[in-house]
C-alpha positions, -999 to 999 in steps of 0.1 A, spaced: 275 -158 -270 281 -122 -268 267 -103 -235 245 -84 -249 230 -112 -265 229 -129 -230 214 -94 -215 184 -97 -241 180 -135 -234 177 -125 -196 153 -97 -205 131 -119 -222 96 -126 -209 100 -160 -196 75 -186 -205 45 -193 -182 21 -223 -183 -14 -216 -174 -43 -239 -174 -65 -217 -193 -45 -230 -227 -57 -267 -219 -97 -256 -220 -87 -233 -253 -64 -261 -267 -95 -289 -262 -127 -264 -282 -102 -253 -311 -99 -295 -314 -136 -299 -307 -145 -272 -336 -116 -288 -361 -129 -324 -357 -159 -307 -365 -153 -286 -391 -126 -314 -413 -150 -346 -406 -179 -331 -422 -186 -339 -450 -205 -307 -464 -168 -285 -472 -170 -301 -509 -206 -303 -512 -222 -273 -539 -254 -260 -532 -276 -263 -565 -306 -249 -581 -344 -268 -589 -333 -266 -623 -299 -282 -614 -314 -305 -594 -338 -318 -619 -313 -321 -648 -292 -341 -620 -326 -364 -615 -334 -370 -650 -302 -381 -658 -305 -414 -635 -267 -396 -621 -284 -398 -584 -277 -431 -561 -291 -416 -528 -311 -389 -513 -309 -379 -476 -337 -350 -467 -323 -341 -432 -347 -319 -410 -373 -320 -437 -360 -287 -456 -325 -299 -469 -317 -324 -492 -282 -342 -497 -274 -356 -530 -251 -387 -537 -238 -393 -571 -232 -427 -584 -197 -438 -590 -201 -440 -627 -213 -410 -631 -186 -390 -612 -165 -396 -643 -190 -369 -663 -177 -336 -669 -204 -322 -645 -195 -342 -617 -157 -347 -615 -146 -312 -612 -165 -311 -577 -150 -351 -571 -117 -341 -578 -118 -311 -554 -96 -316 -519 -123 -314 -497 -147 -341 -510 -141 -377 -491 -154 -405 -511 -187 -417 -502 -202 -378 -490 -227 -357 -504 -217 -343 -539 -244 -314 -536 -273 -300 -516 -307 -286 -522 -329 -270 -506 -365 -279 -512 -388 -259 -492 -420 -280 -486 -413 -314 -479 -447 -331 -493 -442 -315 -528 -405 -327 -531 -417 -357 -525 -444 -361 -548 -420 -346 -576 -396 -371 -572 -417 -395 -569 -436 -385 -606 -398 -385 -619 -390 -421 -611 -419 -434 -623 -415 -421 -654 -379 -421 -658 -375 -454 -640 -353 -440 -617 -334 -460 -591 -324 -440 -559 -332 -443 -522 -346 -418 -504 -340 -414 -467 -352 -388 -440 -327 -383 -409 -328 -354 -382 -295 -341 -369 -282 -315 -347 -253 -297 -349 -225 -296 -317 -227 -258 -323 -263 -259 -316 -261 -287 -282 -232 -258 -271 -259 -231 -279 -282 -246 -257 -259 -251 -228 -244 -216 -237 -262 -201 -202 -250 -228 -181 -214 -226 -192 -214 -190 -185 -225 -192 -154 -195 -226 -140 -171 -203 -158 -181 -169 -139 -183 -191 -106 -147 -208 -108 -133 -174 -120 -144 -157 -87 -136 -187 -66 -99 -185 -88 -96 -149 -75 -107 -154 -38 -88 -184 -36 -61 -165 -38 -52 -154 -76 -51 -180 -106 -22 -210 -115 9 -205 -105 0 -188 -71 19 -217 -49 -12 -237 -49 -36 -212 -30 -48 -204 -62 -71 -239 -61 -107 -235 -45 -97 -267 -25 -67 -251 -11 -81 -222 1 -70 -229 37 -36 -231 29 -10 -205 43 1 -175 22 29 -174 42 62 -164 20 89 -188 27 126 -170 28 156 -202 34 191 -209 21 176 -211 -16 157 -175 -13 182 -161 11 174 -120 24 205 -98 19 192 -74 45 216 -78 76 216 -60 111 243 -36 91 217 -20 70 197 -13 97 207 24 112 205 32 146 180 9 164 205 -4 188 185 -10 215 159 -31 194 187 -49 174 202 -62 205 166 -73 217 163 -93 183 200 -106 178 194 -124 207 167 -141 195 190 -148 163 218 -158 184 198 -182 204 184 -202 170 222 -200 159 237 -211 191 212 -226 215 233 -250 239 248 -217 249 215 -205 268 197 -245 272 229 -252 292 217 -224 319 182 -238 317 168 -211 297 144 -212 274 138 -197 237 111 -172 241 79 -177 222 79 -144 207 86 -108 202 63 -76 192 79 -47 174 57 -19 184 60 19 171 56 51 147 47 43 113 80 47 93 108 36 121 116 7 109 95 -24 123 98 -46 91 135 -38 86 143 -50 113 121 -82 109 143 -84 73 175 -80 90 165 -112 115 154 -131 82 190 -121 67 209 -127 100 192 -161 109 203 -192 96 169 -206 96 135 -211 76 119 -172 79 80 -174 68 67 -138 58 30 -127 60 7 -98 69 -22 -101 91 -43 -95 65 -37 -124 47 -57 -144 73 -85 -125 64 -113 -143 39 -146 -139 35 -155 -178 39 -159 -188 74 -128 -209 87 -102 -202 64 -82 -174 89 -82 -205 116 -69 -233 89 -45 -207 72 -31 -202 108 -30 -240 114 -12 -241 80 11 -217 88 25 -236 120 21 -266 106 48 -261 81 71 -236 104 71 -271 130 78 -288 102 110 -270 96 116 -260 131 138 -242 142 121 -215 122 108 -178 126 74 -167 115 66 -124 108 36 -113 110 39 -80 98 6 -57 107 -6 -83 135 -35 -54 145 -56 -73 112 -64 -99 133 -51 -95 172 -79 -69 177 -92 -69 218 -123 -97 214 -154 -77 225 -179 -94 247 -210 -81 226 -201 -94 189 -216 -71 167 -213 -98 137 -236 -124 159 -222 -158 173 -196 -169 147 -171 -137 145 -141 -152 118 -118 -122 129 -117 -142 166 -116 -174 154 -88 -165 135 -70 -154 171 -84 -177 189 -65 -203 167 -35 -181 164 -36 -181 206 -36 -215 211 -8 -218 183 13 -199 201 12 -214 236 -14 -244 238 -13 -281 242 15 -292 222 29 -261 213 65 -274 224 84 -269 188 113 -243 180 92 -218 163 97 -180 175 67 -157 165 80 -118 153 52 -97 146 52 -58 140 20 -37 146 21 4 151 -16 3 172 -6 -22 204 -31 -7 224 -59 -22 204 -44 -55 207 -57 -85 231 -44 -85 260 -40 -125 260 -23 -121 232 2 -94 244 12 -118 277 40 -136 287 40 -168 269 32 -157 237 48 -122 228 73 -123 255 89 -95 245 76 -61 234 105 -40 215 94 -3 213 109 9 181 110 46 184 115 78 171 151 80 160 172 106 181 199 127 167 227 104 167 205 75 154 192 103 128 228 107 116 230 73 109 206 69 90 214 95 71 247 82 63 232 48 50 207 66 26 232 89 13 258 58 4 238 57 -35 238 96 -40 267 115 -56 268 146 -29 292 175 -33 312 191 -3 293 211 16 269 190 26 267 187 65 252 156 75 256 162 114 236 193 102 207 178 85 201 152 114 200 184 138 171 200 115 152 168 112 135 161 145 108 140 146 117 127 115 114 87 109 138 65 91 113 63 62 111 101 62 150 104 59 148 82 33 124 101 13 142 135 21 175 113 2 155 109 -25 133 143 -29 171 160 -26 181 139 -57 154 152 -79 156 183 -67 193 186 -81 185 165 -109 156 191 -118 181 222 -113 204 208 -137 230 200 -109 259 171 -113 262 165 -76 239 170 -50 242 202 -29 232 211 8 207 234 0 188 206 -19 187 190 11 167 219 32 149 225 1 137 187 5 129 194 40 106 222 31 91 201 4 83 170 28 70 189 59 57 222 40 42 210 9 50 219 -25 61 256 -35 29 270 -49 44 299 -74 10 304 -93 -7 311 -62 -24 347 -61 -18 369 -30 -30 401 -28 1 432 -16 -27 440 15 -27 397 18 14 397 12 21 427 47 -7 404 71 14 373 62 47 386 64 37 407 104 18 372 110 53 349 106 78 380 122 52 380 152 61 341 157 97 345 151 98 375 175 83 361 205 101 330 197 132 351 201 123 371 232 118 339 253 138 314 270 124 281 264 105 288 232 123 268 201 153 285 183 141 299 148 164 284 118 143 302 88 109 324 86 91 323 46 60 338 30 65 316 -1 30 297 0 32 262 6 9 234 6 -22 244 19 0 271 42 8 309 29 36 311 50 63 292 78 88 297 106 106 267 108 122 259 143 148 236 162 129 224 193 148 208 218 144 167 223 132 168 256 123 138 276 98 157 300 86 195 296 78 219 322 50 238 325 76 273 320 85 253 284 51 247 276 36 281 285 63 295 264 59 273 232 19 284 234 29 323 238 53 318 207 26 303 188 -1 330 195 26 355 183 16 355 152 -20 366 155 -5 388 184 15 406 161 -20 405 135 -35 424 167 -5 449 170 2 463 138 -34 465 126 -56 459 152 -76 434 132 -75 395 134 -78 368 108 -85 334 101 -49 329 94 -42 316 129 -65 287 125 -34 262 128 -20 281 156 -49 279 176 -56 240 171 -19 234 184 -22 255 216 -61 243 223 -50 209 228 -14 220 243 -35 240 269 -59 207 276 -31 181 283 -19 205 307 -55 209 322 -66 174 318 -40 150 308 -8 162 325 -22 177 355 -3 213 355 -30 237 365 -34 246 400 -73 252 397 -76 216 390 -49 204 405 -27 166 403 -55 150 383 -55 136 350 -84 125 330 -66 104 300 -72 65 300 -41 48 283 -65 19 275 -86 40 255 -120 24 272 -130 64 281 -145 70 245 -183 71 254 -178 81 293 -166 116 301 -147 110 334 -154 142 354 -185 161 362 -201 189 344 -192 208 371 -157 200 366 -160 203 330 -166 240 332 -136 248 356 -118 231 327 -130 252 300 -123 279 323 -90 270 327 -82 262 296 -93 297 282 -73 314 309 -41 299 295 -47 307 260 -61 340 267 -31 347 286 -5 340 267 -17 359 239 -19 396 262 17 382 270 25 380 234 11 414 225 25 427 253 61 419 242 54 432 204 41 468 217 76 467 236 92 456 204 71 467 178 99 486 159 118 454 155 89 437 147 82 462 121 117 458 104 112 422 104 83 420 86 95 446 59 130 424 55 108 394 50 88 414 26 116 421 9 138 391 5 105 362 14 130 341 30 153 354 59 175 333 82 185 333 121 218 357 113 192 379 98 171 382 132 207 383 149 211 419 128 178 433 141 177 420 175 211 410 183 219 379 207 199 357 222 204 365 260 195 329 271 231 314 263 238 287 238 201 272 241 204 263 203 235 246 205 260 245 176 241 237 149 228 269 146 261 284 141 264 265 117 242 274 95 262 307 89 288 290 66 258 281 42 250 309 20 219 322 22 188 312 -11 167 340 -16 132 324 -29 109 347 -46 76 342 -69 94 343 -97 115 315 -94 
C-alpha cells in the first residue's frame, strides 16, 4: 500500500458504535414486519359498481367488514383464474389466502341489507364476518406523549451523567458516581518531562522528589521517612502549575489520574463524595499512584459556619470526603495528592495542613533568567533571523508569565507571517509586546490635531519626569499611536525589586502624575486623560498609608488582613479614616507640584519632546538621550538599554 493511501486510511473517520442505532435498528424492523405481513399491499380498492358486478357473479368466498366502514373481499380460488381476477393474483404483493380487494361502504345497516337482497336472489354463498382492529401505528399514537417524555428524561439524565456512550462508562445514569478522573500509565504515557518545563527550578526540585521517592523508595524508607501525602502548586495564572503537574505524570513511572475540581461538582446530592470515593478507590487500587487535581479552589473552598444552602451543602460533603481521603482511618496506601489552585487563600485551612498537602510549592513570577529560558524553549518551532536578542526580550518582559511568553512566540509569528516576512525578525518581537500589553493598533481611530498636541505633551511629561529622577523606571519607548482602549504609551523597564523604599515609590507616583503635570504646564488645562494614572497612584499612595505603613502621620500600622476576613469590618476608626484620606491626598497632591515643578524648569525640553513625538509618533531612549543628554544616576538601566541602540529604529505612523 502506498503512503498516501495509508495517510487517507489514517484520516478516515473511524467507526463508532452508539446505542442509539439499536432503538433505530428495532422500529425500522417493527414498521417492516408491519408494512410486508399485511396483507392489504395487493389489495385494489373498488367501486359500488365494481363491487356488485363482483357479487353477482357468485366470484366472492368471504366478506370481512372491519370497523363497520370497510369491507375486505376474498375471491374464491376458481375464480382467480378469470381475467378480472388474476392480473391482481399474479401481482408480487398478494399472499395466497388475503383480501383480493376493498370497499368502502359507508353505512353499515344498508350494506347489509343489500347483500343480504343479493343472496337471496342470486343464491349466493359467502360468509360475512365483522372484526375490529387496530393498527400498531395507532397503539404508538396513543403512547406517542409518553414516549416523548422517557426519551426527553433519559436524554437529560445521558447528558448530566456525564455525556452519551462511549464516555468510559460515566455516561450511564447508574454510574453517575463514578470518577471522571483521566487515567495517564505506560499504555497512555505523557511526553512532557521536567526538560520542557523552563525555569521553575526551585518547584521542580520540590516535585522530583516526590517522583524520585515513587521511583526509588527504599532510598528514603531506609532513613524512616515517609512519602508525603501531598503537594499544592500555588501561584499567578499563567506560570505554569499544570506543566509542571504534566512533567511529574511524564517523569513518574506510575499510574497519574488527571481531573479538575470541577468535575466533582453535580447537581444531584452525593455524587461529588462517591466520585471522590471512586477516585481513591481505583488510585489504591494501583498504588503507588499520583492523583492532580487541577483547580482544587472548585471544591476546597473555607466551610462557613452559617450555610447559606441550608443543612445539606454538596460543595462540603464533597471536602469533607476528599479530607478524610486524604488522611483518615485507613488512608495508609501509596497515593500522593498534587493539586494546583491560583486562589489558596480561599482554601480550608484543614485542608492546607500538614498531613494532607504537606507541601505548598509557590510557583512564581518568572525572573529574568527563568524568562530567558523560557523563551528559548518557545522559540525552538519558530524560524528566527539574526538579530533577534533573546537576552533582550526577557529584559523587556517583566512581569510576564510563562503563558504570556508563549503567546508573545506566537503573536511574533503572525506578525511576520502578515508582513510577508520569511524569518521572524526582532522587531516582531516588540511589535508582539506592544500588541499583548497595549492592545491592538487602532489606525482608523479619529484624533483631532488639538487631541494629537495634548496626547503627545501628556506621554513627554511622563517620559520627562521619568528621566529627571533617580529611582523612577528607565523609559525604553514613548508612542501616540492609539492602542486598545489607550491613545497613547511610555513603555518602561522597572527594576525587579524584592522590597521598595518609600524614595522608589514616591518617585514612581511623581513620574506617573507627569503626564497630567505636563497637561497643567503647557496649557494650563487638565483632562480626563490621566484617568489610568490616577487609579495607579491612588492605590500606590494607600498601601503606603494603610498597607505598608510608610507615612509618619500614621505611623508603623498596617490595616490589610492576609486572610481576607476584613471585607465587611473597616479596621480603624472614622477618626483614623480621615487622617488617612488626608494623608493620602497630601502624597498625591505633592507629587504632582513636584512634577510641575520639574517641567517649568525643563519646559523647553519638554516642549521639543513632545514636537519630536509629534513628528515621528514613536521615539526611543537614544532619542531622549539627544534632548536631555545622560542620565546622571549611573547605569540604573543596566545593559539592556544599550542595547537597544544596535536595533534600528520603526517609525509607526497612521498610515501604516
Amino acid at each position: 500500500m502506498s503512503d498516501s493511501k495509508k495517510d487517507n486510511n489514517s484520516n478516515m473517520p473511524k467507526f463508532k458504535f452508539n446505542a442509539y442505532w439499536i432503538y433505530g435498528a428495532i422500529f425500522i424492523l417493527i414498521v417492516a414486519v408491519q408494512f410486508f405481513s399485511s396483507g392489504d399491499l395487493a389489495t385494489k380498492s373498488i367501486s359500488k359498481n365494481e363491487f356488485h358486478e363482483i357479487l353477482n357473479e357468485n366470484d366472492i368466498s368471504r366478506i370481512v367488514v372491519v370497523n363497520n366502514n370497510l369491507a375486505q373481499i376474498y375471491i374464491k380460488d376458481e375464480a382467480q383464474k378469470k381475467d378480472r381476477h388474476r392480473k391482481m393474483v399474479n401481482s408480487t404483493f398478494y399472499t395466497k389466502g388475503a383480501s383480493l380487494y376493498e370497499y368502502n361502504f359507508g353505512d353499515l345497516q344498508n350494506f347489509e341489507n343489500n347483500i343480504e337482497k343479493a343472496r337471496q336472489s342470486n343464491g349466493l354463498d359467502f360468509d360475512l364476518k365483522n372484526e375490529n382492529r387496530t393498527s400498531i401505528f395507532d397503539t404508538i399514537l396513543g403512547f406517542l406523549p409518553f414516549i416523548i417524555l422517557i426519551a426527553v428524561w433519559l436524554f437529560f439524565m445521558r447528558r448530566m451523567s456525564g455525556g452519551g456512550a462511549g464516555s468510559g462508562g460515566g455516561g450511564q445514569i447508574f454510574s453517575i458516581g463514578k470518577s471522571k478522573a483521566k487515567l495517564f500509565d505506560k499504555d497512555t504515557k505523557v511526553k512532557t518531562t521536567f526538560e520542557n518545563v523552563a525555569g521553575l527550578e526551585g518547584a521542580k526540585e520540590e516535585v522530583q522528589e516526590i517522583v524520585d521517592f515513587l521511583k526509588n523508595p527504599e532510598k528514603y524508607t531506609s532513613l524512616g521517612g515517609k512519602i508525603p501525602k501531598g503537594a499544592l502548586l500555588v501561584g499567578p495564572p499563567g506560570t505554569g502549575k499544570t506543566l509542571l503537574a504534566k512533567a511529574v505524570a511524564g517523569e513518574a513511572d506510575v499510574p497519574f489520574f488527571s481531573l479538575s475540581g470541577s468535575d466533582f461538582v453535580e447537581m444531584f446530592v452525593g455524587v461529588g463524595a462517591s466520585r471522590v470515593r471512586d477516585l481513591f478507590k481505583q488510585a489504591q487500587q494501583k498504588s503507588p499512584s499520583i492523583i492532580f487535581i487541577d483547580e482544587i479552589d472548585a471544591i476546597g473552598r473555607a466551610r462557613g459556619k452559617n450555610s447559606m444552602t441550608g443543612g445539606n451543602d454538596e460543595r462540603e460533603n464533597t471536602l469533607n470526603q476528599l479530607l478524610t481521603e486524604m488522611d483518615g482511618f485507613g488512608t495508609d496506601t501509596n497515593v500522593i495528592v498534587l493539586a494546583a489552585t491560583n486562589r489558596a487563600d480561599v482554601l480550608d485551612s484543614a485542608l492546607m495542613r500538614a498531613g494532607r498537602f504537606d507541601r505548598q510549592i509557590y510557583v512564581d513570577l518568572p525572573n529574568i533568567n527563568e524568562r530567558k529560558e523560557i523563551f528559548e524553549v518557545h522559540i525552538k518551532p519558530l524560524k528566527l533571523a539574526d538579530d533577534v536578542k533573546i537576552e533582550f526580550l526577557a529584559q523587556q518582559t517583566p512581569g510576564f508569565s510563562g503563558a504570556d511568553i508563549a503567546n508573545m512566540c506566537n503573536e511574533s509569528a503572525l506578525i511576520a507571517a502578515r508582513n510577508g516576512k520569511k524569518a521572524i525578525h526582532h522587531q516582531d518581537f516588540l511589535d508582539a509586546v506592544d500588541r499583548i500589553v497595549g492592545g491592538l493598533e487602532k489606525k482608523n481611530k479619529v484624533i483631532t490635531p488639538k487631541e494629537k498636541k495634548v496626547i503627545a505633551f501628556h506621554e513627554a511629561g511622563h517620559a520627562t519626569i521619568s528621566w529627571m529622577l533617580e529611582h523612577a523606571a528607565p523609559l525604553v519607548k514613548v508612542t501616540i499611536v492609539p492602542r486598545g482602549q489607550s491613545l497613547g504609551a511610555a513603555w518602561y523597564l522597572p527594576a525587579e525589586r524584592m522590597i521598595v523604599q518609600t524614595e522608589q515609590m514616591l518617585d514612581e507616583m511623581c513620574a506617573t502624575m507627569g503626564g497630567r503635570a505636563a497637561e497643567k504646564v503647557m496649557f494650563d488645562k487638565i483632562s480626563t486623560g490621566a484617568l489610568s494614572d490616577l487609579e495607579k497612584v491612588t492605590k500606590q499612595a494607600r498601601a503606603m498609608v494603610t498597607v505598608y505603613g510608610l507615612n509618619e502621620e500614621v505611623g508603623n500600622i498596617t490595616y490589610y488582613d492576609s486572610s481576607g476576613n476584613d471585607g465587611f469590618v473597616k479596621p480603624y476608626s472614622e477618626d483614623t479614616g480621615k487622617k488617612i484620606d488626608k494623608e493620602i491626598s497630601e502624597i498625591i497632591e505633592g507629587q504632582y507640584i513636584r512634577a510641575i515643578n520639574l517641567l517649568e524648569e525643563h519646559k523647553d525640553k519638554l516642549t521639543t519632546l513632545a514636537e519630536l513625538l509629534l513628528e515621528k509618533e514613536v521615539i526611543f531612549k537614544d532619542d531622549l538621550e539627544k534632548i536631555f543628554g545622560k542620565r546622571p544616576f549611573g547605569e540604573v538601566e543596566e545593559k539592556v538599554i544599550e542595547e537597544k541602540e544596535n536595533i534600528p529604529p520603526v517609525e509607526k505612523n497612521t498610515e501604516e
